[in-house]
N, C-alpha and C positions, 0 to 999 in steps of 0.2 A: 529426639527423633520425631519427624513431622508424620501427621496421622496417616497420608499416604503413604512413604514409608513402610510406616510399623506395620500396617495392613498388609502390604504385597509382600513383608518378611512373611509375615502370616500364613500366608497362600504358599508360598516358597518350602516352608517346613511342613505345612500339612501332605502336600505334595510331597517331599522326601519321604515322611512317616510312613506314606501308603506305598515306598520301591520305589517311587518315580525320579528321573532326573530331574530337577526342577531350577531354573537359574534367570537371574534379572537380563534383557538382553537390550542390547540397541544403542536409543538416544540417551536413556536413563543413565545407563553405565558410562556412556562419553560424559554425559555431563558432572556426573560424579567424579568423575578421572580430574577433571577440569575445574572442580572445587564447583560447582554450581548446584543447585538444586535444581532437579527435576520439575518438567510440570508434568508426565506424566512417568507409570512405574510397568512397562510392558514384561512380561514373564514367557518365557520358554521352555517347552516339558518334553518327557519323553512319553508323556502320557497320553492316550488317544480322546480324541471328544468326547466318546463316552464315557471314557472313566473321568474327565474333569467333571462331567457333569454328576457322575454319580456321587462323588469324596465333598462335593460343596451345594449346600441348599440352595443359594440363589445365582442362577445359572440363566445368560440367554445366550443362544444358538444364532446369533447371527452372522457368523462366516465359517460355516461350520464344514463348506465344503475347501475351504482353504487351511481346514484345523484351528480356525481361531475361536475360541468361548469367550463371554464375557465371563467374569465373574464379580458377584457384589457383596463387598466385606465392608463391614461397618458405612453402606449408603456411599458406598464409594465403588465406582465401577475398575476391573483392569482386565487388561487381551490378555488372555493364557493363549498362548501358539501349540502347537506341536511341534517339533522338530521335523521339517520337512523340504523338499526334491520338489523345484518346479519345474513342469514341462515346459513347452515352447511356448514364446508369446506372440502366438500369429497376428495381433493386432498391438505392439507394439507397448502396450502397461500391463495386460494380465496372461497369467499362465492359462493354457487352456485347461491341464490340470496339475494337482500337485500328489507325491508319492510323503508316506511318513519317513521320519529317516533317523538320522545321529546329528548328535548336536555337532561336528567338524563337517559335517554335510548340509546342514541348514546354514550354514555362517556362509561356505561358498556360495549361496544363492542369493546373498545381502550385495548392498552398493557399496559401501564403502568403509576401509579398514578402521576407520574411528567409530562405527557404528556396527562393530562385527564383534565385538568384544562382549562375552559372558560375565556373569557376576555372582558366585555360587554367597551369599548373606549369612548363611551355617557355619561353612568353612569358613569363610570371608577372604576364600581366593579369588583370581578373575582367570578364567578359560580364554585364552588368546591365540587362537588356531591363523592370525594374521599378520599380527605383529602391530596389530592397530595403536597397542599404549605406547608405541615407540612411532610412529606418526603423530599421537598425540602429539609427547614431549618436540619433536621435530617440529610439529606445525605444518602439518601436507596433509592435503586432503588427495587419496589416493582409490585409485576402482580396485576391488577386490578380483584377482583372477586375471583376465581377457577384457579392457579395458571395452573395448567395441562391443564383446559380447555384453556386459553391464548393458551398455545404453540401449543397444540394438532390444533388448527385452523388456526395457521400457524406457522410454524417449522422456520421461519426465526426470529421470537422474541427470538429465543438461542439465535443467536449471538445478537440481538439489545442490550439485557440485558448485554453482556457482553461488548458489545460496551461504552452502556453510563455508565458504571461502572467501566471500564478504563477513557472515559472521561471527565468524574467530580470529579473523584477519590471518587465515593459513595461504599456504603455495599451496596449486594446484601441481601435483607431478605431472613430471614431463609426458609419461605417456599418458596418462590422462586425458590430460591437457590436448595432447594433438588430436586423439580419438573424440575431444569432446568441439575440435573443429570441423574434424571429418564427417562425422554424426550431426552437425546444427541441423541440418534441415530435417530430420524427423522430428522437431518440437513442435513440426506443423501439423503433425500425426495425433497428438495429444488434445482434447476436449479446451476450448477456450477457456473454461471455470478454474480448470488445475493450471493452466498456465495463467492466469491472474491469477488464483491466491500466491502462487511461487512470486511471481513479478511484487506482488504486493507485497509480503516478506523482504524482499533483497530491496525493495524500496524504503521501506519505513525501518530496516536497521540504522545504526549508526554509522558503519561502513560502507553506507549505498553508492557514494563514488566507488569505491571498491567496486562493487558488485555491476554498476553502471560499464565503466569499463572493462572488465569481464564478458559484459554482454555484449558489447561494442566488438571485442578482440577476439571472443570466441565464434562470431557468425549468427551468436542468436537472436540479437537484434534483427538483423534483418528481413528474419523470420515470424517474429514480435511485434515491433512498431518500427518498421522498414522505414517511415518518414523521418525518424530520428538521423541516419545517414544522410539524409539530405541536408543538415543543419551546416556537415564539412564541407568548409570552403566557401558559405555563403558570408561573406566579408560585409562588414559592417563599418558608417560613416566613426573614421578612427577619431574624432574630437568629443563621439559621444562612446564608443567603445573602444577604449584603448586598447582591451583585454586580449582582442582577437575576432574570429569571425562567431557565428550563432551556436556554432557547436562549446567552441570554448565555455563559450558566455555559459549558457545553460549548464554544463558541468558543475561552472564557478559556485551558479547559484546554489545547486547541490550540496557541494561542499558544505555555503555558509546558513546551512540552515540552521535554525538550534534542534535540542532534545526533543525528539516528542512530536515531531509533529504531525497533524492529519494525513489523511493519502491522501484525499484533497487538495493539500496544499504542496504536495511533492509531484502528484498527476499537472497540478495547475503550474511547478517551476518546469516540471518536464515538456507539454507541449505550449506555454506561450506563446514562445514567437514561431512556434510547427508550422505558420502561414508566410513567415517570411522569404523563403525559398520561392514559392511563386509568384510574391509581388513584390519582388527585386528591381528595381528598374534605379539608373542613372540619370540626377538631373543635373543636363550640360550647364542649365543657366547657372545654378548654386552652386554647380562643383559638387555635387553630395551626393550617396546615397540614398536612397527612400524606400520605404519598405511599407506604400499608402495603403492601408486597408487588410494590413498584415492583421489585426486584431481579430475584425469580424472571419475573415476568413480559417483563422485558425481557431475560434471558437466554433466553426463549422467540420473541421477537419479532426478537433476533438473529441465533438459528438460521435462523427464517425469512426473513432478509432476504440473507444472506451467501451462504446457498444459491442465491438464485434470484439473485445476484451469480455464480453459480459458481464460488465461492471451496472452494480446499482443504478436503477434511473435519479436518485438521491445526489448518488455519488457524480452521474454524467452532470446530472444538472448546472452542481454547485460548479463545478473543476468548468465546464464549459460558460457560466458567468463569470467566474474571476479571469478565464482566457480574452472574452469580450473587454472587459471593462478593465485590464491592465495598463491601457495606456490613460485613462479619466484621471488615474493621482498625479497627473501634471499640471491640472487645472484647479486642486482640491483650494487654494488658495485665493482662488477667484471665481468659486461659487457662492453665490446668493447663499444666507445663511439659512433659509428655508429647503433649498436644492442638497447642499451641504448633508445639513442633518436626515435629511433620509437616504442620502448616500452611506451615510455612518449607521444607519439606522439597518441596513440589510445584514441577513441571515449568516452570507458570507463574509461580512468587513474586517473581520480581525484577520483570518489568511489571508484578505489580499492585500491589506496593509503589510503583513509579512512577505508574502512575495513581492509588493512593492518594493520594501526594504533590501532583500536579497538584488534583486533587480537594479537597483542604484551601487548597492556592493559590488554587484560584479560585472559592471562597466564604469560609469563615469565618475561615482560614489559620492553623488551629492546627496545629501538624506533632508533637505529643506522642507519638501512636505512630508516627509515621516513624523520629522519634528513637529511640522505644526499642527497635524491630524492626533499627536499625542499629545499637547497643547488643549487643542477642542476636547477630548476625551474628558478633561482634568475639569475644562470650562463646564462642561457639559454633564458631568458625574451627580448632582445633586438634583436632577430629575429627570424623567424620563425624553428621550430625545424624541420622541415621536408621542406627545401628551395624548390624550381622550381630543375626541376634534371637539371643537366649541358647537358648533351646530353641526346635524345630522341632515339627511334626505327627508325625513321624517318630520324635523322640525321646520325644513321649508314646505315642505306640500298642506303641513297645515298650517301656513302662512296663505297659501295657494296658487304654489310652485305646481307643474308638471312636470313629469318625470321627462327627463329626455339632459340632453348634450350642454345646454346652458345651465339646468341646475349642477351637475358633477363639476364643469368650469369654476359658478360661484364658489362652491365647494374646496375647492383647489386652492382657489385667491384667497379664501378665508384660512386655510389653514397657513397658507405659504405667512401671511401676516402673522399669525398664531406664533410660526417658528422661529419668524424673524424678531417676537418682543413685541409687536405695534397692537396686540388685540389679545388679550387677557383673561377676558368672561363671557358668557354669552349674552350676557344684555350689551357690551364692545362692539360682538359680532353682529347684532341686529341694527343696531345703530348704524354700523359701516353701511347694512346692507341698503337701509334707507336712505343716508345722506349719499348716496354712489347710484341711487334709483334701480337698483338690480330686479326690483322684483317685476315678475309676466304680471 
């Protein structure tokens, strides 16, 4: 038994010993159901704040007006609840207040039947006032009660619902399902923070096409990142994307991402071509499609959508240069070996070579520069792509350079030789600097 666990049995029996009802609730017991190990072990009592805190020495009171205590057993923290009746949520995620109550009356005030399930560790029965282990085994993610009533009390169980139904890879029940169409637009109600980290979640599961489509089908995309709908229909030249129009594409590349990867690098499959919808234009001479300036633009339109996500400046950053510089690995081939290597040389190179990668997958599926850019990688592996520069600023002004626009230049030329092989040492680079007369 893993130490969390053993602990929160701990709490669970010391709690019986003192009369109280005491039982594992929630996510803990879904995942146990589900053969998974928990990462957290939340406890439900019948016990009031005060008495948790009086039965255990180390005690913090931080939601103590919703009956929740910490409790810390062996440096390990867990939520002790109360059993409790929430009133109205005039804003949409919190009660205004809550009543204590029975444990068949705190499960009614939960979201959903996979997550309503008790777990007495003494007895080692499970308290199922929902029928939730029998959604388990069916695989439905279903609203406890009054489907509208769920959501309408807090507008954040849209996306949970569509969270744990990417997941598990469960059905959303029918009524559910339609209450959680009827309801998309209260996720506009919900704090931009809690809707990223949810967004963030259903993204970086394994099932995010799941979960992508979901959001797509159930309206809360539109409410989300509304520019994604604009992807439908914008049709793309078929000799480079056979797949379909922008929407397809971007799905595709969803799909083919592997294990594991960054949000960065699922933000950055997500809004690449975000810009191609408004620089759509047809050119009569070629016969073709064009979509000129679709890069910069949607590396602007990224900015502004991850932002008002309130995503990391970290995170805008990076996701907004791989959206810029998506279309540059068409050229990786016929850059100057100097230019080359500090292309490879940035922060972000490995996602966007992977989204590179995805991006040739999920239209024309030529990988020629992927190949050759893992080629250089292998060339390149036995020192550093971007060495110490041969000469500094430093060491020309005491040659007796001035600072200014022509020393950074010389600087430039010296390294760009450096990368390319042709200049070696620093008595190479003084040498060039003299036989080429650069010095003021």
């Amino acid at each position: 038994m893993d130490s969390n666990k053993a602990a929160a049995f701990e709490i669970i029996s010391k709690l019986q010993e003192k009369g109280h009802i005491a039982y594992l609730a929630g996510g803990c017991v879904r995942d146990m159901l589900r053969s998974e190990i928990p990462k957290d072990y939340d406890i439900a009592t019948s016990a009031l704040p005060e008495q948790i805190t009086s039965i255990f020495d180390k005690t913090r009171e931080v939601g103590v007006h919703f009956g929740v205590v910490i409790v810390i057993k062996d440096n390990l923290a867990f939520d002790v609840a109360t059993f409790r009746n929430d009133g109205s949520y005039k804003d949409g995620r919190h009660p205004e207040k809550v009543t204590f109550s029975t444990p068949e009356e705190d499960t009614a005030r939960r979201d959903f039947t996979i997550n309503g399930i008790f777990y007495d560790p003494i007895s080692q029965k499970h308290i199922d006032f929902v029928d939730g282990r029998s959604d388990i085994e069916k695989k439905v993610i279903r609203a406890i009660g009054d489907p509208d009533l769920r959501f309408q009390e807090d507008h954040l169980r849209l996306l949970r619902a569509i969270r744990f139904a990417a997941r598990f890879n469960y059905e959303i029940e029918k009524a559910t399902w339609k209450s959680i169409k009827i309801n998309a637009k209260g996720i506009s109600k919900i704090s931009k923070e809690r809707v990223r980290d949810e967004l963030t979640k259903i993204l970086l599961n394994e099932n995010r096409v799941l979960g992508f489509d979901l959001l797509v089908e159930s309206g809360l995309m539109e409410h989300i990142i509304p520019e994604i709908l604009k992807l439908k229909g914008c049709e793309q030249p078929p000799q480079f994307h056979p797949e379909g129009d922008v929407f397809v594409h971007t799905r595709l590349m969803l799909s083919l991402l592997e294990k594991n990867p960054s949000i960065e690098l699922v933000l950055s499959v997500l809004l690449h071509d975000i810009g191609k919808p408004a620089t759509y234009t047809f050119d009569e001479v070629a016969d073709r499609i064009r979509f000129n300036g679709h890069d910069k633009l949607g590396a602007e339109m990224s900015d502004q959508i991850l932002r008002g996500l309130k995503f990391s400046n970290s995170i805008v950053e990076d996701v907004v240069q791989m959206v810029a510089n998506h279309m540059t690995f068409k050229d990786v081939q016929k850059m100057r070996q100097s230019k080359l290597k500090r292309f490879m040389s940035r922060s972000t190179f490995n996602d966007e070579k992977e989204l590179h990668r995805v991006d040739c997958l999920g239209s024309w599926g030529g990988l020629d520069n992927y190949d050759f850019l893992n080629e250089k990688i292998i060339e390149f592996a036995n020192e550093p792509i971007i060495p110490e520069p041969l000469l500094t600023g430093k060491d020309l002004i005491e040659l007796g350079w001035n600072p200014g626009p022509s020393l950074g230049k010389t600087l430039t030329s010296i390294q760009d030789l450096q990368l390319e092989g042709h200049l070696k040492t620093k008595e190479e680079a003084l040498g060039w600097i003299n036989t080429n007369r650069l010095k003021q």
